[in-house]
mmJSON file of the N, C-alpha and C atoms, coordinates in Angstrom:
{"data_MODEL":{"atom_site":{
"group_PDB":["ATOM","ATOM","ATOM","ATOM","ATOM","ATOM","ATOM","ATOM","ATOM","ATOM","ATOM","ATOM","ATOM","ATOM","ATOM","ATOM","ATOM","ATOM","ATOM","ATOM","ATOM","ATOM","ATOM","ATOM","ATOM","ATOM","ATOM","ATOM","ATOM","ATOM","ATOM","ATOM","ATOM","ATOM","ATOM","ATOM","ATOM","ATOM","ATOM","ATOM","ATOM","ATOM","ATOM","ATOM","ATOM","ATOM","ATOM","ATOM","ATOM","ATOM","ATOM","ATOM","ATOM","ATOM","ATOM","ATOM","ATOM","ATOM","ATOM","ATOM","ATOM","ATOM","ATOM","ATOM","ATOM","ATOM","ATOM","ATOM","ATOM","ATOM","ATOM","ATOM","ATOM","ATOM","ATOM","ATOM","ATOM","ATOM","ATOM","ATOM","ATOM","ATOM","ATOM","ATOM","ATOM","ATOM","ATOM","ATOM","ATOM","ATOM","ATOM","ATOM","ATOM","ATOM","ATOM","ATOM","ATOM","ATOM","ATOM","ATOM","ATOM","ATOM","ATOM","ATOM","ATOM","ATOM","ATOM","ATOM","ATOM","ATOM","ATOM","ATOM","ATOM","ATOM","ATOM","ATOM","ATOM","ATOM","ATOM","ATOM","ATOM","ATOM","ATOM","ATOM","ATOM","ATOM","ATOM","ATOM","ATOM","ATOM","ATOM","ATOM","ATOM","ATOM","ATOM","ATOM","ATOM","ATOM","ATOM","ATOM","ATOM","ATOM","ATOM","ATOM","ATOM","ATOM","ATOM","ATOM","ATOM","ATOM","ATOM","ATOM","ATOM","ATOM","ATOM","ATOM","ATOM","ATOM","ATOM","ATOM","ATOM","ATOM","ATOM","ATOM","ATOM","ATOM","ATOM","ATOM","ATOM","ATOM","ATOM","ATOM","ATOM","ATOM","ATOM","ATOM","ATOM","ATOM","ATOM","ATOM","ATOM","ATOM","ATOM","ATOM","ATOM","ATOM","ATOM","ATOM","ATOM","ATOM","ATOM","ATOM","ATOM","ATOM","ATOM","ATOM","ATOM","ATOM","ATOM","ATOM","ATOM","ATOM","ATOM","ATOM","ATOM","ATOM","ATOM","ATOM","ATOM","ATOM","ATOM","ATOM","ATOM","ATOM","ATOM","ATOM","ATOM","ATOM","ATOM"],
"id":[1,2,3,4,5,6,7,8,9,10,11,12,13,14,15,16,17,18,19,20,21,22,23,24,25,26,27,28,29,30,31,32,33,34,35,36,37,38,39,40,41,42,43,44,45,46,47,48,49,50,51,52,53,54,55,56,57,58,59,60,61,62,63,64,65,66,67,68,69,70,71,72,73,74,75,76,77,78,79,80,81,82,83,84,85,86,87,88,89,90,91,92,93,94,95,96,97,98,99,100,101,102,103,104,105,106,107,108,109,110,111,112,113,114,115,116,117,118,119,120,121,122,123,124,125,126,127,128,129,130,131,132,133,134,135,136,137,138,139,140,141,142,143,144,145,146,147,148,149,150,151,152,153,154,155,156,157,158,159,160,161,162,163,164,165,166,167,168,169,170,171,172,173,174,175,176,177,178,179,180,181,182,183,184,185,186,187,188,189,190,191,192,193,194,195,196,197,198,199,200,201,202,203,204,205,206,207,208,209,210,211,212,213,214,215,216,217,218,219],
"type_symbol":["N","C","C","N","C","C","N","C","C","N","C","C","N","C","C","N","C","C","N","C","C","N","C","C","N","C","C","N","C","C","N","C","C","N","C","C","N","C","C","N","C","C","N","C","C","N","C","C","N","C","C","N","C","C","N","C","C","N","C","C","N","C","C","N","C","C","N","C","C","N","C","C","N","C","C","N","C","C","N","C","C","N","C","C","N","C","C","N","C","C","N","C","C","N","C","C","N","C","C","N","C","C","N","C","C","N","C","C","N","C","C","N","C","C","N","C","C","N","C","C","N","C","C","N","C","C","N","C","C","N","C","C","N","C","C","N","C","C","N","C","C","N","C","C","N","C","C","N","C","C","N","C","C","N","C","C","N","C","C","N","C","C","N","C","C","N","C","C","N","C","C","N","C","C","N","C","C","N","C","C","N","C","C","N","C","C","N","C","C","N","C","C","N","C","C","N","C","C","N","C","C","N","C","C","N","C","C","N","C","C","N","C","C","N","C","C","N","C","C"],
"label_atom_id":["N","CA","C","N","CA","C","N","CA","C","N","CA","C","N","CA","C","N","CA","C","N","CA","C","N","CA","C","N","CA","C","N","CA","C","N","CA","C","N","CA","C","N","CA","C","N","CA","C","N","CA","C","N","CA","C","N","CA","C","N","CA","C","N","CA","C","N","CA","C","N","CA","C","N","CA","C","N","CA","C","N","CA","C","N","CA","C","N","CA","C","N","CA","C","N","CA","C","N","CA","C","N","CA","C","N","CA","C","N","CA","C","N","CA","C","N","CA","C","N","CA","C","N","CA","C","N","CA","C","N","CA","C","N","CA","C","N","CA","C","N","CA","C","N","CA","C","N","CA","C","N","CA","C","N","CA","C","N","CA","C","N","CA","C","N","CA","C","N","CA","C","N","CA","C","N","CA","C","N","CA","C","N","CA","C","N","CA","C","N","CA","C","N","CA","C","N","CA","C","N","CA","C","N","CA","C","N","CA","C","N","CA","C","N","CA","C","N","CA","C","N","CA","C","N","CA","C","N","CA","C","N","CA","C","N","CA","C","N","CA","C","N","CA","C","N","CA","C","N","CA","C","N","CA","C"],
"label_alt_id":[null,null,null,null,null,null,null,null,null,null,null,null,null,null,null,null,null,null,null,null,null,null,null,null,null,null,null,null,null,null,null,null,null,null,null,null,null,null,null,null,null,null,null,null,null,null,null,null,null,null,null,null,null,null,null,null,null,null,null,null,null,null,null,null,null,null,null,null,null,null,null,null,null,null,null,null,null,null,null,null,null,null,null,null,null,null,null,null,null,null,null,null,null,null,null,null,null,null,null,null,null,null,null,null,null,null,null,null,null,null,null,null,null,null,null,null,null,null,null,null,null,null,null,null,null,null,null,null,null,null,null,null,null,null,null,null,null,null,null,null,null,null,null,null,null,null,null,null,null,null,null,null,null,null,null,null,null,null,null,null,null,null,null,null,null,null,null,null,null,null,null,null,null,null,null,null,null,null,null,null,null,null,null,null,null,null,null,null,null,null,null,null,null,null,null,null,null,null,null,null,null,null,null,null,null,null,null,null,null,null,null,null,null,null,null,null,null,null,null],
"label_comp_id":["UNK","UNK","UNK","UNK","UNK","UNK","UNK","UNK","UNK","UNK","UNK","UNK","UNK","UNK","UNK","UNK","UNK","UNK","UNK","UNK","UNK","UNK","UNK","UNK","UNK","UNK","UNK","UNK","UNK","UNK","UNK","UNK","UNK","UNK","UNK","UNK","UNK","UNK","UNK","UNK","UNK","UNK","UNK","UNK","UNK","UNK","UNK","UNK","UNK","UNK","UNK","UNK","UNK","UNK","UNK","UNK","UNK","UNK","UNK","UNK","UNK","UNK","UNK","UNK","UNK","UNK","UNK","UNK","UNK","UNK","UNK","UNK","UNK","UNK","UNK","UNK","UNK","UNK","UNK","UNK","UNK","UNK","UNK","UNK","UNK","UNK","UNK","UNK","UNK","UNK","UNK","UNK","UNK","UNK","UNK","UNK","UNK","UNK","UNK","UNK","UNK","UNK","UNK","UNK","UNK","UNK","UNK","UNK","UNK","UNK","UNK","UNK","UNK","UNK","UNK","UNK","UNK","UNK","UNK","UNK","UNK","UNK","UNK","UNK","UNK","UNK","UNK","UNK","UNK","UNK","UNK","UNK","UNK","UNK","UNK","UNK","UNK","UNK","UNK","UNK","UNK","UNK","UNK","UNK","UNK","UNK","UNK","UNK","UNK","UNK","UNK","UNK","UNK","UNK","UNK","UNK","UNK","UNK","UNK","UNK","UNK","UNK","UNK","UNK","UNK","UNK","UNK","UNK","UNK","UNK","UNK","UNK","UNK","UNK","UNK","UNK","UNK","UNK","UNK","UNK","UNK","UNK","UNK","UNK","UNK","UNK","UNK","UNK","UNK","UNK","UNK","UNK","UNK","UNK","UNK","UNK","UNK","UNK","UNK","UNK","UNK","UNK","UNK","UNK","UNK","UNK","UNK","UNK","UNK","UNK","UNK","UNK","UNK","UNK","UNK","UNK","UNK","UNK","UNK"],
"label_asym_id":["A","A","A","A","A","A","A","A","A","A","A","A","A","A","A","A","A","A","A","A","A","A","A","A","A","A","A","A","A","A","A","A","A","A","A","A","A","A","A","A","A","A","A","A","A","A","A","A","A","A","A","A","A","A","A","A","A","A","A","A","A","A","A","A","A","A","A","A","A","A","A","A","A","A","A","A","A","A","A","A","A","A","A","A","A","A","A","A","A","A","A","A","A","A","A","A","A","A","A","A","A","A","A","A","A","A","A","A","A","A","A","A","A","A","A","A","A","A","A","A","A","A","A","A","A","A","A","A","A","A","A","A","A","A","A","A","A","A","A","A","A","A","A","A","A","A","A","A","A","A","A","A","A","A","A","A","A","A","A","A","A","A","A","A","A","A","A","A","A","A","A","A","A","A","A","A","A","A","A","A","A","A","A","A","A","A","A","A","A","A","A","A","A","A","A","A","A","A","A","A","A","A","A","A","A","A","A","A","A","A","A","A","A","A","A","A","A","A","A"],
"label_entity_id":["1","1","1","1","1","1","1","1","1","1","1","1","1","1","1","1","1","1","1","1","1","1","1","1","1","1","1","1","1","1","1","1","1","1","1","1","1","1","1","1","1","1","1","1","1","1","1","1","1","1","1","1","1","1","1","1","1","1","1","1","1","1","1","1","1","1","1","1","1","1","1","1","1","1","1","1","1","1","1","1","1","1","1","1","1","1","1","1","1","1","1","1","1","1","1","1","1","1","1","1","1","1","1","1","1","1","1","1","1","1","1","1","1","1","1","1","1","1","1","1","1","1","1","1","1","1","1","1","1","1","1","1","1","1","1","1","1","1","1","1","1","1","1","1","1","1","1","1","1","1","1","1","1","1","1","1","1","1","1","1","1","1","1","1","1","1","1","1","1","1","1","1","1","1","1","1","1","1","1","1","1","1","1","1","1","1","1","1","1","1","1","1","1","1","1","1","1","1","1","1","1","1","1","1","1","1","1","1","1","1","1","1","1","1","1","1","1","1","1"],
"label_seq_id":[1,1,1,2,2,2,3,3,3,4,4,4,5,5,5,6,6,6,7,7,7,8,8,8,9,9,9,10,10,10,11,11,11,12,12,12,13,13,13,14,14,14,15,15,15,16,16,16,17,17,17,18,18,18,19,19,19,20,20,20,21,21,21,22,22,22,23,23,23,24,24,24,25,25,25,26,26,26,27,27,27,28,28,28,29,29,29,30,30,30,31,31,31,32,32,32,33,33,33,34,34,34,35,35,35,36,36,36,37,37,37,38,38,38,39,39,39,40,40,40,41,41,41,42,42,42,43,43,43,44,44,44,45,45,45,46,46,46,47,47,47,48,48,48,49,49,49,50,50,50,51,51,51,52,52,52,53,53,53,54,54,54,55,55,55,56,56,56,57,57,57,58,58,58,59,59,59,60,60,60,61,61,61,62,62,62,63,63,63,64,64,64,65,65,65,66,66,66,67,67,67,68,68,68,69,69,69,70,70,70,71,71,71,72,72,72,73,73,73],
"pdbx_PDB_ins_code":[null,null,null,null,null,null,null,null,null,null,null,null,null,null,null,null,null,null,null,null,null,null,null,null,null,null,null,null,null,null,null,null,null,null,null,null,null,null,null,null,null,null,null,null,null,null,null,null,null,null,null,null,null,null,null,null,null,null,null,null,null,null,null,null,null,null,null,null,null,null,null,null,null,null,null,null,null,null,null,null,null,null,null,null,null,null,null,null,null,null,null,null,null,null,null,null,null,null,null,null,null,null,null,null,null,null,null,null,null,null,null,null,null,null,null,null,null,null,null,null,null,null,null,null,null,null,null,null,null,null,null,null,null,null,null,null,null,null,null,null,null,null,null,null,null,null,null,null,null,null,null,null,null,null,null,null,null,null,null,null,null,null,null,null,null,null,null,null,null,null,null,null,null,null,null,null,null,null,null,null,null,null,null,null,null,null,null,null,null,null,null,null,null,null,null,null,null,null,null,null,null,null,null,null,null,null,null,null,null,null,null,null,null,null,null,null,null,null,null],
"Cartn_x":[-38.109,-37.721,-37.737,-36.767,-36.211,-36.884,-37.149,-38.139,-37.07,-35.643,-34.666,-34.895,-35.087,-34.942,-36.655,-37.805,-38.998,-38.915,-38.43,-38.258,-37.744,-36.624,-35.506,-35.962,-36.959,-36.806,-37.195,-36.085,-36.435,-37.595,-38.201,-39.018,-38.451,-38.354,-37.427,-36.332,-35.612,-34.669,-34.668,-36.003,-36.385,-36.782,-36.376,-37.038,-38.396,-38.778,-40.515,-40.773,-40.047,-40.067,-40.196,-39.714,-39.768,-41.108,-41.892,-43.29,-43.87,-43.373,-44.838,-45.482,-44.103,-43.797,-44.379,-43.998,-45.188,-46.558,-46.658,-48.098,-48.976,-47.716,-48.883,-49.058,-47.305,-47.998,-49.309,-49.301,-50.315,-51.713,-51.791,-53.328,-53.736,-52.13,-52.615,-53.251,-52.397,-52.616,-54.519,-54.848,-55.845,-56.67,-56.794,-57.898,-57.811,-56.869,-56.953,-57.743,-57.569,-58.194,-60.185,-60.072,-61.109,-61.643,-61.009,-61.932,-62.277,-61.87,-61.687,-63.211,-63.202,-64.497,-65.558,-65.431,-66.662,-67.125,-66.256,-66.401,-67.759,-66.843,-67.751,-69.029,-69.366,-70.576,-69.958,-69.007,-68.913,-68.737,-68.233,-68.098,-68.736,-69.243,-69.228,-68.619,-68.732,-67.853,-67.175,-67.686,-67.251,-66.372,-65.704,-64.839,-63.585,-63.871,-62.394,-62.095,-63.011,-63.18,-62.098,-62.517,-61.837,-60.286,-59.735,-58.908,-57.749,-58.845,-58.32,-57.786,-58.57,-58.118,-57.001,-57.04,-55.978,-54.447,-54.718,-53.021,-53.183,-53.633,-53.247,-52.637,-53.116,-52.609,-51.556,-50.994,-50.412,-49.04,-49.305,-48.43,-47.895,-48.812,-48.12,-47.431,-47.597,-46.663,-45.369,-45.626,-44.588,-43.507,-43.95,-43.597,-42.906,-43.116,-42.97,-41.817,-41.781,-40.952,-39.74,-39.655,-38.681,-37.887,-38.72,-38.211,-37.375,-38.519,-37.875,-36.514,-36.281,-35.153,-34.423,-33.824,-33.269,-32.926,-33.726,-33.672,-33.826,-34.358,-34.473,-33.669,-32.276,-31.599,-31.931],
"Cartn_y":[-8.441,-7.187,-6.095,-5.403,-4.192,-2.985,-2.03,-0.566,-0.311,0.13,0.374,0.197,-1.112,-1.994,-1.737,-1.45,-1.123,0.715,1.508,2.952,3.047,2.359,2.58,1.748,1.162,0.311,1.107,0.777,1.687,1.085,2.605,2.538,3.489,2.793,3.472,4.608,4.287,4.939,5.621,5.56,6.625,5.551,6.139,5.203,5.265,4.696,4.808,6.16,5.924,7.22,8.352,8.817,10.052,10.022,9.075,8.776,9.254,8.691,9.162,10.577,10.219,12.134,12.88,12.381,13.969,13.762,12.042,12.059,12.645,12.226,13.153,14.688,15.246,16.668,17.288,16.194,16.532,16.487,15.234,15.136,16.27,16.577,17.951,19.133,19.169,20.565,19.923,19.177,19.012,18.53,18.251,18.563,20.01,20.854,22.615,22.927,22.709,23.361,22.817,21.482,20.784,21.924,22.444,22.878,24.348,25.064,26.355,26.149,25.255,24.611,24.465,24.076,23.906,25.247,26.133,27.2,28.093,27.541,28.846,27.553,26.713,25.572,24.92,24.942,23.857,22.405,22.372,20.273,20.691,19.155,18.768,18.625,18.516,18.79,16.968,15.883,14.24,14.714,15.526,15.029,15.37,16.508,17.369,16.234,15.664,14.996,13.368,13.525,12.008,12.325,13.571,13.332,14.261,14.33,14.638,13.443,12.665,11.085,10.416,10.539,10.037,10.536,11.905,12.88,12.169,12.088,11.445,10.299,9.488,7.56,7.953,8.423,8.713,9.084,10.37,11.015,10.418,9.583,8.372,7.536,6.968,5.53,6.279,7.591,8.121,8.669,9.019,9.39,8.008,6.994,6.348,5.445,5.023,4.832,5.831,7.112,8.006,7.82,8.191,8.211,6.255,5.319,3.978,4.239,4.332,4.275,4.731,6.312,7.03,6.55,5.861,6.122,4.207,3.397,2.36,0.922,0.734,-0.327,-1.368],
"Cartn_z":[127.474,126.848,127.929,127.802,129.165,128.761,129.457,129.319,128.492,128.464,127.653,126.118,125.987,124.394,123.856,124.845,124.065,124.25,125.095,124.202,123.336,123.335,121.925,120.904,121.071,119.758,118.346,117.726,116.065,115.571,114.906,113.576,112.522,111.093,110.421,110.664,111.82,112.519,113.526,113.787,114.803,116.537,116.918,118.948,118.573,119.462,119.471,120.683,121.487,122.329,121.565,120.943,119.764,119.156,118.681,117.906,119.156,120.107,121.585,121.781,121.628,122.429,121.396,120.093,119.053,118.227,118.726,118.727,119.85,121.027,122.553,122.223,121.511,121.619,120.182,119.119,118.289,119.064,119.717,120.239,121.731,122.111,122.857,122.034,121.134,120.319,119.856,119.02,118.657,119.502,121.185,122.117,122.77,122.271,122.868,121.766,120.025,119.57,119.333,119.649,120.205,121.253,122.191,123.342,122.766,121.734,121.36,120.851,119.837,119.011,120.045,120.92,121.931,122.71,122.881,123.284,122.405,120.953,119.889,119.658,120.043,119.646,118.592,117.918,116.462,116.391,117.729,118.49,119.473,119.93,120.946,121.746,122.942,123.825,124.15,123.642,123.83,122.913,122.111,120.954,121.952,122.584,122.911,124.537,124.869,125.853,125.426,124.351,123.847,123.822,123.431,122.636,124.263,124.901,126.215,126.986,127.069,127.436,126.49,125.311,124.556,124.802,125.115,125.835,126.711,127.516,128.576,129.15,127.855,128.161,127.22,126.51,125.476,126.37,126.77,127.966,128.727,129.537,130.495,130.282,129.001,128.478,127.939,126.907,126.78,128.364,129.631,130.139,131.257,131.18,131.458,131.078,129.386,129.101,129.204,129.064,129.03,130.706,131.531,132.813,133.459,132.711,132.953,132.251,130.972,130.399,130.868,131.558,132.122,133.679,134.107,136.06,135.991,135.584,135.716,134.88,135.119,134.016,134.578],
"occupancy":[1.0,1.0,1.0,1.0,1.0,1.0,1.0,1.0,1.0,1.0,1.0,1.0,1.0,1.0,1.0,1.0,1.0,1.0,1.0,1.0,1.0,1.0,1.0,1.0,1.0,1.0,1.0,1.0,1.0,1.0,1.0,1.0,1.0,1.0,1.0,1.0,1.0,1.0,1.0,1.0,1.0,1.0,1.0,1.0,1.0,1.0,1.0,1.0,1.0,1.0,1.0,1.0,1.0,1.0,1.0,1.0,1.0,1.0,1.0,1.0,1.0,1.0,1.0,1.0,1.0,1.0,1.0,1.0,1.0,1.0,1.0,1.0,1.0,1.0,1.0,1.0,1.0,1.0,1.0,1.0,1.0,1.0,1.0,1.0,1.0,1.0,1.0,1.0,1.0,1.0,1.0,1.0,1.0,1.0,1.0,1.0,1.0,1.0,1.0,1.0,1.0,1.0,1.0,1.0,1.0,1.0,1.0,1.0,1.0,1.0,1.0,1.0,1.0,1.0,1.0,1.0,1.0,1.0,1.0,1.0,1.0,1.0,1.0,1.0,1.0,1.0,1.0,1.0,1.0,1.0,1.0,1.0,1.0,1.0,1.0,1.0,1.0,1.0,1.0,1.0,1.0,1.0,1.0,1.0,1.0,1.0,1.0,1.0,1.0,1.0,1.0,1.0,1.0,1.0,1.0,1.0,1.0,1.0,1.0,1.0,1.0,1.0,1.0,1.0,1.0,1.0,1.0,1.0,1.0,1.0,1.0,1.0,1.0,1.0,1.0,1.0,1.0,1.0,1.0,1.0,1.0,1.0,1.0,1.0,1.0,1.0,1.0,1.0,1.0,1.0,1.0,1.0,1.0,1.0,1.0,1.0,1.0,1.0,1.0,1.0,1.0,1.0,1.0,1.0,1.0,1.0,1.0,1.0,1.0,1.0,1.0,1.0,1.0,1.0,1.0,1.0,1.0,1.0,1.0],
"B_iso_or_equiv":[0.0,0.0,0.0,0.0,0.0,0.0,0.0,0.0,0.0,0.0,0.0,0.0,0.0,0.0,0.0,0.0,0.0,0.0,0.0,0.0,0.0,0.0,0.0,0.0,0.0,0.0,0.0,0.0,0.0,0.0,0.0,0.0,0.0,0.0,0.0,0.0,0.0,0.0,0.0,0.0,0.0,0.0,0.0,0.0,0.0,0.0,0.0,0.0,0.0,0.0,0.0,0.0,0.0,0.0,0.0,0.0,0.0,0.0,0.0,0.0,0.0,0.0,0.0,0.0,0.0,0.0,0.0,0.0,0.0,0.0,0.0,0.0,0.0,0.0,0.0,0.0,0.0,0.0,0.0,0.0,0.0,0.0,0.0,0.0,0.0,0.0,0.0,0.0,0.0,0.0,0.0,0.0,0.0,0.0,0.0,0.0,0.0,0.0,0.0,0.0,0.0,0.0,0.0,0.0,0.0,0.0,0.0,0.0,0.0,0.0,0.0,0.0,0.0,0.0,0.0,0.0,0.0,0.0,0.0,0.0,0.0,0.0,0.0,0.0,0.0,0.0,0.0,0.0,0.0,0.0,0.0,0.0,0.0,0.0,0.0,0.0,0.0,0.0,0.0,0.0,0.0,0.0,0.0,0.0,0.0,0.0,0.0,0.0,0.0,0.0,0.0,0.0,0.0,0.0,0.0,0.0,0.0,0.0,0.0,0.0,0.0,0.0,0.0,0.0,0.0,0.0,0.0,0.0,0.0,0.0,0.0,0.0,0.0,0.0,0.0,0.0,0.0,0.0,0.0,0.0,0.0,0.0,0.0,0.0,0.0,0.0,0.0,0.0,0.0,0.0,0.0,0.0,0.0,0.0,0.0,0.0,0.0,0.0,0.0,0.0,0.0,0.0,0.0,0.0,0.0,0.0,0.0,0.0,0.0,0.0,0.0,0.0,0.0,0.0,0.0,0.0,0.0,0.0,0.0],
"pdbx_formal_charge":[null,null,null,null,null,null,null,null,null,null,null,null,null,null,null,null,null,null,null,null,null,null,null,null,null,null,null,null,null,null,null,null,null,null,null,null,null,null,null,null,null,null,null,null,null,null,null,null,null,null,null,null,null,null,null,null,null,null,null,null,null,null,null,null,null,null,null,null,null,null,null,null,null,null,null,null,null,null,null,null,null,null,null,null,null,null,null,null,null,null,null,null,null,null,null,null,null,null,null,null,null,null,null,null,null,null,null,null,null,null,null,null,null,null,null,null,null,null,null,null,null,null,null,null,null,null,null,null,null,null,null,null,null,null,null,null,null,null,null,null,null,null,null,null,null,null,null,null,null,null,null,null,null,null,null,null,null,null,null,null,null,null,null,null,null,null,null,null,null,null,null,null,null,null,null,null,null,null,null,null,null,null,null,null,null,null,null,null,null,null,null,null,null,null,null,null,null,null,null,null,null,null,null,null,null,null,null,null,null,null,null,null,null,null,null,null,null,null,null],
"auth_seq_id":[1,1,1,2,2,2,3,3,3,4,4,4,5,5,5,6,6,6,7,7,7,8,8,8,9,9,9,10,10,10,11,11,11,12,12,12,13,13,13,14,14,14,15,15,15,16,16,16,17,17,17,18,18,18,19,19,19,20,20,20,21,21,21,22,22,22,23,23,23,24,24,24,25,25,25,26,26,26,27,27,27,28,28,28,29,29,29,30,30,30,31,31,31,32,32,32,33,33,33,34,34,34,35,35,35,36,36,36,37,37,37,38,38,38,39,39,39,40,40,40,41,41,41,42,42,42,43,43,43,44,44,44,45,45,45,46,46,46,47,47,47,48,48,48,49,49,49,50,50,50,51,51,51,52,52,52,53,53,53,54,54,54,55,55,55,56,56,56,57,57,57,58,58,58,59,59,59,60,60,60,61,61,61,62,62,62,63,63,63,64,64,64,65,65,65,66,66,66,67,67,67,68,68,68,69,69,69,70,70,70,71,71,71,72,72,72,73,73,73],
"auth_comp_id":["UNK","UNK","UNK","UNK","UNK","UNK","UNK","UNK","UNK","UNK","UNK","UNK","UNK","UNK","UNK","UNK","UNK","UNK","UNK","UNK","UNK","UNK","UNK","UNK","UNK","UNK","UNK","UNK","UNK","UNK","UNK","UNK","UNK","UNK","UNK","UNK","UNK","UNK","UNK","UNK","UNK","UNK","UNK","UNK","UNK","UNK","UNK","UNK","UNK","UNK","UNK","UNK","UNK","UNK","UNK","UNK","UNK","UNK","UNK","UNK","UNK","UNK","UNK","UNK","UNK","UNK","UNK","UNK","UNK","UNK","UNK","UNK","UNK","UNK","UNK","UNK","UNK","UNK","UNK","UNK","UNK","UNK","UNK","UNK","UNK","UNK","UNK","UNK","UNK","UNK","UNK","UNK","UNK","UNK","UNK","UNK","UNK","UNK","UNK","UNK","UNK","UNK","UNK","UNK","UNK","UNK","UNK","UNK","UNK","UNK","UNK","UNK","UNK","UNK","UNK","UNK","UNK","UNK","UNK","UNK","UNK","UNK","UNK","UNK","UNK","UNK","UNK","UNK","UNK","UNK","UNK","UNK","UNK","UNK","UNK","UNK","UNK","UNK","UNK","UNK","UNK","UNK","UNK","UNK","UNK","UNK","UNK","UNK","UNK","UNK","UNK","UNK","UNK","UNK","UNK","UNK","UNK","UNK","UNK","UNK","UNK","UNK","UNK","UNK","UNK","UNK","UNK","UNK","UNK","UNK","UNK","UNK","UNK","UNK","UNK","UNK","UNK","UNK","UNK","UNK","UNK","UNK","UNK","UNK","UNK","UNK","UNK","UNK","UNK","UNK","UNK","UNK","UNK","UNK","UNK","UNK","UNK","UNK","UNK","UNK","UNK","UNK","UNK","UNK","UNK","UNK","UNK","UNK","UNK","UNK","UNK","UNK","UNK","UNK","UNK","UNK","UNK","UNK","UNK"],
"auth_asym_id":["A","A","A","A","A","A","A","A","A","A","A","A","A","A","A","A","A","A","A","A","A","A","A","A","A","A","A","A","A","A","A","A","A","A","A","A","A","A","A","A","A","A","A","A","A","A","A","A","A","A","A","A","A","A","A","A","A","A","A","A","A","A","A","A","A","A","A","A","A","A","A","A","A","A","A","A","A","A","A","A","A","A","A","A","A","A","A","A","A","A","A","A","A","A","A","A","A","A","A","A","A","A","A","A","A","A","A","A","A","A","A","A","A","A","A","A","A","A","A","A","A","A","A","A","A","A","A","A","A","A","A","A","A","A","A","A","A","A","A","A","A","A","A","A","A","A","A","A","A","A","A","A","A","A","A","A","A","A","A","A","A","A","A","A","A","A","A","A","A","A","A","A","A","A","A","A","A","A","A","A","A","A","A","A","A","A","A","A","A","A","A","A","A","A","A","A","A","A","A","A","A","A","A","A","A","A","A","A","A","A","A","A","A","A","A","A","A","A","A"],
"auth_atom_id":["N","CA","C","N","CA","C","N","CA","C","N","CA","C","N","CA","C","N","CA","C","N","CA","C","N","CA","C","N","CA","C","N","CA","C","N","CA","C","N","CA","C","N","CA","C","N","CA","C","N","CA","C","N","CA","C","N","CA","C","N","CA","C","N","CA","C","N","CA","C","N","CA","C","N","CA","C","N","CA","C","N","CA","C","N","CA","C","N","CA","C","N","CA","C","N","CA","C","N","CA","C","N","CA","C","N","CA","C","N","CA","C","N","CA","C","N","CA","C","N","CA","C","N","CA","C","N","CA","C","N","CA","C","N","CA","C","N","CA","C","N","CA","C","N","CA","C","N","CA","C","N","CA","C","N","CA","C","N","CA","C","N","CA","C","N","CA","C","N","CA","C","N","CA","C","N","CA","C","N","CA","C","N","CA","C","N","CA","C","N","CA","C","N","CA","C","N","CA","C","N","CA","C","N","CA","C","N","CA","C","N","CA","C","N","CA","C","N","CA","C","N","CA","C","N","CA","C","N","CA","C","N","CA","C","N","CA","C","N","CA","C","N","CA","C","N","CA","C","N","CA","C","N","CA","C"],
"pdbx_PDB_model_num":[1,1,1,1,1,1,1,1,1,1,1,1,1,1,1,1,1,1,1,1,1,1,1,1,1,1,1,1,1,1,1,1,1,1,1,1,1,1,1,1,1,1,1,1,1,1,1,1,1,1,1,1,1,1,1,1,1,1,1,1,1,1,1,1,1,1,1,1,1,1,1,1,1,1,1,1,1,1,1,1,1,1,1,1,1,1,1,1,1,1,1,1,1,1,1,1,1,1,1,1,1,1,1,1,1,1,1,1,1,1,1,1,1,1,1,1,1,1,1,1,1,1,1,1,1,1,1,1,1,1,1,1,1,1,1,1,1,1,1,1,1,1,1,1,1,1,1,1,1,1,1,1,1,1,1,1,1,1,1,1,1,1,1,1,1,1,1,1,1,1,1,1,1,1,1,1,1,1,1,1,1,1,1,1,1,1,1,1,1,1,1,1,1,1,1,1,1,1,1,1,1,1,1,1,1,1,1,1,1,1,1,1,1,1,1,1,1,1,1]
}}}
């Protein structure tokens, strides 16, 4: 299976590339407001930490597939 045929591959119509990309930007948004929370004491600071690592692998595979698909046939 080609980087091509696993970005694009549909889920109920949609690429999976598209799922990446706005689950990465949800778990951005919810490790900023994670770090807001740690600021005022209401988390811990492992939560915003986790979900900091999760953008990240998240980001990469999304970013990965996007750029393979595009630059790599």
């Amino acid at each position: 299976m080609s980087i091509i045929q696993i970005a694009y591959y549909n889920i109920l119509g949609v690429p999976l590339l598209v799922y990446l990309g706005t689950l990465t930007f949800i778990t951005m948004i919810i490790a900023a407001v994670f770090g807001l929370l740690v600021m005022r004491g209401k988390v811990k600071f492992v939560w915003h930490k986790v979900f900091v690592i999760i953008t990240i692998v998240l980001a990469l595979i999304h970013g990965i597939l996007a750029f393979g698909s595009r630059f790599i046939s």
